[in-house]
C-alpha positions in Angstrom: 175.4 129.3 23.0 172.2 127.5 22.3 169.0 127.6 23.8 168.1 124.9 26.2 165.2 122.5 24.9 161.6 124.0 25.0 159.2 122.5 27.8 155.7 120.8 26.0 153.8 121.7 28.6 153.2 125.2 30.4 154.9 125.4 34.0 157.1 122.2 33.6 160.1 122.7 35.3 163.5 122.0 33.4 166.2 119.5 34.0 169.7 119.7 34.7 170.3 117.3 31.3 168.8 120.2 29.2 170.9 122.6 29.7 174.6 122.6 27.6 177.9 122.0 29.8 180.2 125.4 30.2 183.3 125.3 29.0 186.8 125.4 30.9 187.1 128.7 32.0 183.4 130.3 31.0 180.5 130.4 32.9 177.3 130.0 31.6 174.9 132.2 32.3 171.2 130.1 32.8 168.3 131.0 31.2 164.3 130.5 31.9 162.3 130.0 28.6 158.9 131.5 29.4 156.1 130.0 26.9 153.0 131.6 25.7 150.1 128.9 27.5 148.9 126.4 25.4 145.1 126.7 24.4 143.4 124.0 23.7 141.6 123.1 20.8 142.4 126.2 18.4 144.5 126.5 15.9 147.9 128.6 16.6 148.1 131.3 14.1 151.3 131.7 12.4 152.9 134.7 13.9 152.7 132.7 17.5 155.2 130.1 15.9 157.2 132.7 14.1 157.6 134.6 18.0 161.4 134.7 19.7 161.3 133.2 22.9 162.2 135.8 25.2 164.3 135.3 28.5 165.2 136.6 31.6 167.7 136.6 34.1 167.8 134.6 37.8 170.3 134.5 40.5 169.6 130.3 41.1 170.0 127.8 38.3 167.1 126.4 37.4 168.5 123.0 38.7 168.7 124.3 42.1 165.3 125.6 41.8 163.6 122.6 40.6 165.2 120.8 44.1 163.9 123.3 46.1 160.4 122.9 44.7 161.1 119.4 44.7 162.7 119.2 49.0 159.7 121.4 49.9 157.3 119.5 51.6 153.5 120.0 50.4 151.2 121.5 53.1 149.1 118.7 54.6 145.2 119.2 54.0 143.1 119.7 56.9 141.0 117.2 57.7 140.2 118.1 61.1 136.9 118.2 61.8 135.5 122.1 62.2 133.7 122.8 64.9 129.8 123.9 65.3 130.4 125.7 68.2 131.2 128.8 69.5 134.4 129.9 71.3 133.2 129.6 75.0 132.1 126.0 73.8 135.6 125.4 73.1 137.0 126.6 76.1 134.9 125.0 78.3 135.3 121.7 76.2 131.5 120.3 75.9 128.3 122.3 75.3 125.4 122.8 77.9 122.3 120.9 77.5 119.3 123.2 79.0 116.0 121.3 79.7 113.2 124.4 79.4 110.4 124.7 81.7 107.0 125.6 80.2 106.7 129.3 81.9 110.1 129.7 79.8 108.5 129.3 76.5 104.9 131.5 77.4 107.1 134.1 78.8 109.5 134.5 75.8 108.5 132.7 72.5 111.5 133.1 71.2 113.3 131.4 74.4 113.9 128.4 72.1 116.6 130.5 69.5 118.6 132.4 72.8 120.8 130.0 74.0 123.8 130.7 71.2 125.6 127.1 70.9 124.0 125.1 73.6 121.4 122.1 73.2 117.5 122.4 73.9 115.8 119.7 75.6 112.0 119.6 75.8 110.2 116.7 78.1 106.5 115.7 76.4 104.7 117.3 79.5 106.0 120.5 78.4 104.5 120.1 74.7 101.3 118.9 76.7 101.5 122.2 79.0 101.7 124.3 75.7 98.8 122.4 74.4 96.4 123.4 77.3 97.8 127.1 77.6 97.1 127.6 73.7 93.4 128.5 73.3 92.6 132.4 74.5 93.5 135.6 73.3 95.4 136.3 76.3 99.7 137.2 76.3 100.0 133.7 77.7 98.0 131.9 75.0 99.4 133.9 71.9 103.2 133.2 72.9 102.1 129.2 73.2 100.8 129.2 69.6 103.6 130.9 68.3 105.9 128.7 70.0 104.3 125.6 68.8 104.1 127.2 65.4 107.6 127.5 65.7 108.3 124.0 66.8 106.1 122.5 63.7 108.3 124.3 61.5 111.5 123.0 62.9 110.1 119.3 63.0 107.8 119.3 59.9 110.3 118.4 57.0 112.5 116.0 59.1 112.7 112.1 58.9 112.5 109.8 62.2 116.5 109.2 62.9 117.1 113.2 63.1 115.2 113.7 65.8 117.1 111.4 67.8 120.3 112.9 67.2 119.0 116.8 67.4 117.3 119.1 64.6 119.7 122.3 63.9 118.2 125.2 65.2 119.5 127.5 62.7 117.6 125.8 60.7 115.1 128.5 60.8 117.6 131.1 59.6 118.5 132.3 63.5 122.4 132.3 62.6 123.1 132.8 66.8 121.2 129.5 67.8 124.2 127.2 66.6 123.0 124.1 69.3 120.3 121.3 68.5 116.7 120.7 69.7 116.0 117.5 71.0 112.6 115.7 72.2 112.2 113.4 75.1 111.3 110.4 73.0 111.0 107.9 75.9 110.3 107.6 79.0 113.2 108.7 81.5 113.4 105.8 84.8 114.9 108.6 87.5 114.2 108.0 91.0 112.4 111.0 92.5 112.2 111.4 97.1 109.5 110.0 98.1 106.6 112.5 99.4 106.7 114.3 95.9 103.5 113.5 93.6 104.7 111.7 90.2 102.0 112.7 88.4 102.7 116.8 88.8 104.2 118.4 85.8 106.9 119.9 87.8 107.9 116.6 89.3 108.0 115.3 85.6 110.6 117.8 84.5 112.6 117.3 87.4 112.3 113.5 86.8 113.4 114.2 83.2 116.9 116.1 84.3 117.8 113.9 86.5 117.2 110.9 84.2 119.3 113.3 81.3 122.7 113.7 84.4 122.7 110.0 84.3 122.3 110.0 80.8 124.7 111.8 79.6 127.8 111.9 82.2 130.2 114.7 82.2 127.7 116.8 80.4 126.1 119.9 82.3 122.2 119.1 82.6 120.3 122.4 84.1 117.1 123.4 83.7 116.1 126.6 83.2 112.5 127.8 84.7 110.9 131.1 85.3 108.9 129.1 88.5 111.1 130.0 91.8 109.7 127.0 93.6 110.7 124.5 91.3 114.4 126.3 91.4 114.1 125.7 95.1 113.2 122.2 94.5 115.5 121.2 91.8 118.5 122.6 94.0 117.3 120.9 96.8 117.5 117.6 94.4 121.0 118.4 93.7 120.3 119.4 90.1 121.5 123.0 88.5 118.9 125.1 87.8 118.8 128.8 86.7 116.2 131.6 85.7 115.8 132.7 82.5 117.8 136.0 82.1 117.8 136.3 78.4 115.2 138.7 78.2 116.4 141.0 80.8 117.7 144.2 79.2 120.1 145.2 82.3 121.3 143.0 85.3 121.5 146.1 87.9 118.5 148.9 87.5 121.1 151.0 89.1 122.5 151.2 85.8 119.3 152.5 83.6 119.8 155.6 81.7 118.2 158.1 84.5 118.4 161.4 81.5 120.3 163.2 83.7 123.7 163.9 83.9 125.5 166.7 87.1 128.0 168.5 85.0 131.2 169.5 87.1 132.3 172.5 88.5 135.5 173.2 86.3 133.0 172.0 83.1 133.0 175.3 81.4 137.1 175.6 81.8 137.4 172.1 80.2 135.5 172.7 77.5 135.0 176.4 77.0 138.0 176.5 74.4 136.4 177.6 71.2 133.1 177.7 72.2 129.8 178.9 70.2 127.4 180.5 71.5 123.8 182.2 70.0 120.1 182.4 70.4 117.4 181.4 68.5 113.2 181.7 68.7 111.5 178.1 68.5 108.4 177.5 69.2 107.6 181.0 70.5 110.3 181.2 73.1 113.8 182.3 73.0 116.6 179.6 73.4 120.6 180.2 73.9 122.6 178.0 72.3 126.0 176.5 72.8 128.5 174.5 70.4 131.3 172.9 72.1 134.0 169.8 72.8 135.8 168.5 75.4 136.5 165.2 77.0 132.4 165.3 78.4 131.3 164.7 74.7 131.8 161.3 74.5 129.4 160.3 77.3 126.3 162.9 76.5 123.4 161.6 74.9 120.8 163.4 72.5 117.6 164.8 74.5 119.6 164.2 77.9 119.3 167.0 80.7 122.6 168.7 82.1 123.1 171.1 84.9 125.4 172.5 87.1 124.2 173.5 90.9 125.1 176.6 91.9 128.0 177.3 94.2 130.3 180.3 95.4 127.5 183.1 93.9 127.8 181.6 90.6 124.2 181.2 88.9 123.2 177.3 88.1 123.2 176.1 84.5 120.0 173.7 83.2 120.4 172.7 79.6 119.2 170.0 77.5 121.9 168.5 74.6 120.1 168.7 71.2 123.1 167.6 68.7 126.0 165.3 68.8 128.7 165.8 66.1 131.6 163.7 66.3 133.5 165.5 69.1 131.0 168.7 69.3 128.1 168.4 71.0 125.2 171.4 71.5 123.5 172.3 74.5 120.3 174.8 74.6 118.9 176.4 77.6 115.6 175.5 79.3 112.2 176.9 79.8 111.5 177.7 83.5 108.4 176.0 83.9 109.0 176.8 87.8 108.1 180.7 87.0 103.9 181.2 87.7 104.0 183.1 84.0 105.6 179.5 82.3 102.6 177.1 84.2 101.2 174.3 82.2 97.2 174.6 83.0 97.6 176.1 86.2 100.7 173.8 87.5 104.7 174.9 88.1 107.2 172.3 88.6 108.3 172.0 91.9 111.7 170.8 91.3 114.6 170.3 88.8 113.7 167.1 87.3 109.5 167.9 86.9 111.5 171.2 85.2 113.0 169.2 82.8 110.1 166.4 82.4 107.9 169.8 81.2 110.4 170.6 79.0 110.2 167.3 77.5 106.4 167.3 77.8 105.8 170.5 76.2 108.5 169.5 73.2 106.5 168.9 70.1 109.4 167.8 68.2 109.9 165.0 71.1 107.5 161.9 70.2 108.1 159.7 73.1 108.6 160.6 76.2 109.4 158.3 79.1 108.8 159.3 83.5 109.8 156.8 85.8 109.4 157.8 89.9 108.2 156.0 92.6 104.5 157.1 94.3 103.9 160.8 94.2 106.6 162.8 92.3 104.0 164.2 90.0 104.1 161.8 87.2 100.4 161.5 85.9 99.9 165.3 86.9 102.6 166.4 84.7 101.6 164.6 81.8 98.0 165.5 82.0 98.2 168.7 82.8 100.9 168.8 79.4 98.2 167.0 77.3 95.3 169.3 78.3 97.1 172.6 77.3 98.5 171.0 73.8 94.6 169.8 73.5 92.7 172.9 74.4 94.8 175.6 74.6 97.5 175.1 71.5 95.2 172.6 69.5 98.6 170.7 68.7 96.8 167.3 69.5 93.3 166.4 68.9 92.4 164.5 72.1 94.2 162.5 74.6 94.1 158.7 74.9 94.4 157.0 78.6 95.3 153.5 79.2 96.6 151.1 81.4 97.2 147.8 82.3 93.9 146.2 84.4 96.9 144.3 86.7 95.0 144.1 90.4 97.3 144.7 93.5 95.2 142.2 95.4 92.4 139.8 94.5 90.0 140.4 91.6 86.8 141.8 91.9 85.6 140.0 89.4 83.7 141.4 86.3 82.8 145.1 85.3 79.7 145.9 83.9 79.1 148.3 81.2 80.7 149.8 77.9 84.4 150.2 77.5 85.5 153.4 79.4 82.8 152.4 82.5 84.6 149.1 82.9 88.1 151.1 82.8 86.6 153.0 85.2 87.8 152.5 88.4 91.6 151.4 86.9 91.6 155.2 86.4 90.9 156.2 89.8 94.5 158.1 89.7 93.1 160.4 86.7 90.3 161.7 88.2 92.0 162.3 91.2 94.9 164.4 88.8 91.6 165.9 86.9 90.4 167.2 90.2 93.7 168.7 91.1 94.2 170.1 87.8 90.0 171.7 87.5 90.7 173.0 91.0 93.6 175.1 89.7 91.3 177.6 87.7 90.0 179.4 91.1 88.8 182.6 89.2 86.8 180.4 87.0 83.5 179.6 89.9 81.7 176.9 90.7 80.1 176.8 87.1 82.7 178.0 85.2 84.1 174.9 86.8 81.6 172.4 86.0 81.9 173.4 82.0 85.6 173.3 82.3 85.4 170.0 83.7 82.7 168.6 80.9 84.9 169.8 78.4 87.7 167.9 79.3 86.0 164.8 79.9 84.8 165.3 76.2 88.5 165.5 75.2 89.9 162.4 76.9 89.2 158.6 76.0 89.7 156.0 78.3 91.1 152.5 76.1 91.3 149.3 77.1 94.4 147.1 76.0 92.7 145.0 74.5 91.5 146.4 71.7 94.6 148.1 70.6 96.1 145.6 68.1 95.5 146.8 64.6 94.8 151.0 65.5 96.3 153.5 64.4 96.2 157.0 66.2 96.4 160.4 64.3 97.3 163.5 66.0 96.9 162.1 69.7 98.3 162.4 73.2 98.8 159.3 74.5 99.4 158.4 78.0 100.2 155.4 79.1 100.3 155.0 82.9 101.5 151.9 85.2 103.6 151.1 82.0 106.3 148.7 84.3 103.5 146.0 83.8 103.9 146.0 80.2 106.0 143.2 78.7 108.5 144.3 75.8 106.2 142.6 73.7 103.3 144.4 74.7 105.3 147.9 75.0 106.1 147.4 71.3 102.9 146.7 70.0 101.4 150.1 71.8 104.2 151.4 70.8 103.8 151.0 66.9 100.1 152.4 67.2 101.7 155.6 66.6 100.6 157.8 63.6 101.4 160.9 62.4 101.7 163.9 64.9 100.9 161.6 68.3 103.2 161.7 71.0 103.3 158.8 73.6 104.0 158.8 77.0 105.0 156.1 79.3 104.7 156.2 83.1 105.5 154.1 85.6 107.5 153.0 88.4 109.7 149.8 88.1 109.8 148.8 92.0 105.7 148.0 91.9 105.7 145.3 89.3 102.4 143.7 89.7 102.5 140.9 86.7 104.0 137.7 87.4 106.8 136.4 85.6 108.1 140.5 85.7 111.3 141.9 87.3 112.5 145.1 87.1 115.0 144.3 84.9 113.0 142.6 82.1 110.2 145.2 82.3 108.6 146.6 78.9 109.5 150.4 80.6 112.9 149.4 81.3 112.7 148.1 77.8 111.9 151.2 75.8 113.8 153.2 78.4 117.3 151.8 77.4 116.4 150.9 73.5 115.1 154.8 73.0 117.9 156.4 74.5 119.8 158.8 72.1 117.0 159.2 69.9 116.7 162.6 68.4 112.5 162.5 69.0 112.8 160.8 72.3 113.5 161.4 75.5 113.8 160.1 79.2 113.2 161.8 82.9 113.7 160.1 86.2 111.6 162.0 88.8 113.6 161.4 92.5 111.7 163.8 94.2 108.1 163.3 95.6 105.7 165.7 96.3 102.5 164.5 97.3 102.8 164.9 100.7 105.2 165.0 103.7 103.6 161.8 104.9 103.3 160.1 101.5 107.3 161.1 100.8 108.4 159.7 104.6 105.9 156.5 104.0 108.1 155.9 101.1 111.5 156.5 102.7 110.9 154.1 106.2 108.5 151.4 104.8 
């Protein structure tokens, strides 16, 4: 039978006249000719031409094949347009347009990138509010040049139309900002009650948003300000308006990683199966050691504290988890610090969590170390008291480094005369109060013995101002940091990164006295490094519930 005629080009389908009519009574079994590709502008050498076409079998005939390549329809292209926004744009159908307020932009610099696919509107008063705010070397004036810096690179290789229609904020390689920036280019004609000053900045911006609602109707206008006033007034207006909670690192405080963690009372049933246990001398003390899994495993952290209370006779557990692996985790036991032979220059801890904070203190393996506790629980005594045995007793550090943010709880007093420790002065009121506690605690030493103590260890610690710490770098210090909840993550980070080899920070503070404006417990610098250091190997984390100042310090706290 022959062969049916050989395509000319590769991948042409055949047609039914090309292939020969079977005759009466014989079926004819079809064949595909497959042909070697045709290339282009070489010469075929003679042994292609001279190659048997080879064939295979099908179950189809190839006229039946060609009409269902030829019936199929082709897929329609796609010419819908895609979409610049995000999913919960889609949902909700149109994007938010948020008008910032001034203390927005000072109080996060980045502010402008954190609103995912949603439009940025900025009214000219707030560009003339960044203006004045710029010239300083205060928090405030840094964070207005580096958003106007910021906005100058967004604007300065753009041509006139563009800015009417929005300038990509991605365009400065933040992937997450997906919406536009836009400029209030003219003058927005918005009725405003009568009684409220036109010429007030505030009264501007809320002029602006509600010229923008009748702008653009059907389109969610709210304004966004760090000022609880001009919330209060812009609700009042009938305009949506909401705080800036992009910064905040949790929504509930309740929620902050405390260090802590009770163990239950069946916890050594649960997870006792194949348990390791040994013991181990570090750092000139004896530790026990246990390896172990169970369905508690999951939820411990690195550095966190564990214990079990004792009940029915049974003896109470303290440990502290040192490694996580996979499923296993490791607990070692503490050092009693409570025992009179364990004290840290002459002080015990009182309770279980100053116990653990002294283990964490006295850790030179742990690098940062973070106590939070309202008044009195022992705080800046513990870490003191921790630094001056590590300075002049172990030599492990060289000296210890106090500061603190000058934040007044009522009015200013003005200006400080003198050098740099005699204007830090009296912001360390609470150390030499904790000095005198801790000088006190040597009573065989006398009255002069005393007195040379207490000169040596005012030789040993320096008192810094904040304002001079950009640019340092600190070798083989102790570094306290007290009334750290004023610190803004900003701030926390660049004190932070001062850190060289062999110093060990600590941070304390208490999140419910916040004393700078524009601060909540939530967005705090503390809570900050509290929840971003948690799980590090080198770090770890102590909330002190307990006070123990006095009985009438501890029930002031309670009932007022």
């Amino acid at each position: 039978m022959p062969l049916p005629k050989l395509p000319t080009k590769p991948a042409a389908l055949l047609s039914v006249q090309d292939y020969p009519k079977a005759e009466a009574g014989k079926a004819v079994k079809p064949r595909i000719a497959i042909v070697e590709p045709i290339t282009r502008n070489k010469e075929v050498a003679p042994q292609a031409r001279n190659k048997p076409v080879e064939s295979r079998k099908t179950d189809k005939a190839p006229a039946e094949n060609s009409r269902a390549v030829a019936d199929k329809p082709a897929k329609p292209a796609d010419t819908r347009p895609k979409s610049s926004t995000s999913r919960a744009a889609d949902k909700s159908g149109t994007t938010k347009l948020f008008v910032l307020d001034t203390n927005v932009l000072m109080h996060d610099p980045t502010s402008l990138f954190r609103f995912e696919e949603h439009d940025i509107y900025l009214p000219m008063v707030t560009l003339e509010e960044l203006d004045n705010h710029k010239k300083g070397m205060s928090e405030v004036a840094r964070n207005a040049r580096q958003v106007s810096r910021s906005l100058d690179a967004l604007v300065g290789d753009i041509v006139d139309d563009q800015i009417d229609h929005g300038i990509p904020l991605s365009k400065l390689g933040n992937k997450d900002a997906k919406g536009r920036l836009f400029f209030q280019t003219k003058l927005q004609n918005a009725d405003l009650p009568e009684g409220l000053p036109v010429g007030k900045a505030d009264n501007q911006i809320l002029g602006v948003v509600r010229g923008l609602e009748a702008e653009t109707p059907g389109r969610p206008v709210v304004l966004v300000s760090k000022d609880i006033n001009m919330r209060i007034k812009a609700r009042a207006m009938g305009l949506p308006a909401e705080d800036y909670f992009n910064d905040h690192v949790l929504e509930d405080t309740d929620l902050l990683y405390s260090g802590i963690q009770q163990l239950p009372d069946d916890f050594w049933i649960k997870h006792g199966k194949g348990i390791e246990s040994w013991q181990e001398n570090k750092h000139g003390t004896g530790y026990t050691y246990y390896r172990l899994s169970g369905p508690l495993v999951p939820t411990l952290l690195v550095n966190q504290f564990v214990f079990i209370e004792p009940k029915n006779g049974e003896p109470a557990f303290y440990g502290q988890v040192t490694q996580i692996n996979g499923k296993t985790a490791v607990l070692q036991t503490l050092r009693d610090y409570g025992h009179a032979k364990n004290s840290v220059w002459g002080i015990t801890a009182r309770n279980r969590e100053q116990n653990f904070a002294l283990n964490l203190l006295m850790n030179p393996d742990c690098d940062f170390v973070t106590l939070l506790g309202q008044a009195g629980t022992g705080k800046t005594l513990l870490a003191l008291a921790a630094g001056l045995a590590q300075v002049l007793e172990t030599k492990t550090y060289n000296e210890i480094i106090v500061t603190r943010v000058t934040v007044p709880v009522g009015e200013d007093i003005g200006f400080l005369p003198g050098t740099e420790e005699e204007k830090m002065g009296p912001w360390m009121g609470a150390f030499d109060d904790n000095l005198e506690v801790l000088n006190k605690s040597d009573s065989d030493a006398g009255e002069w013995g005393r007195a040379a103590t207490q000169d040596l260890i005012r030789s040993r610690i320096k008192i810094k101002s904040l304002n001079f710490m950009r640019g340092r770098t600190f070798v083989n210090k102790f570094l306290i940091i007290d009334e750290a909840q004023n610190l803004t993550p900003k701030q926390m980070k660049t004190l932070v990164t001062r850190a060289g080899p062999g110093t060990k920070i600590i941070c304390l503070g208490n999140i419910a006295q916040i004393d700078t404006p524009y601060l909540t417990e939530g967005s705090s610098g503390l809570t900050y490094v509290v929840d971003r250091f948690k799980g590090w190997s080198h770090s770890g984390h102590v909330t002190l519930a307990r006070g123990e100042r006095s009985r009438l310090a501890d029930h002031a706290s309670d009932v007022l």
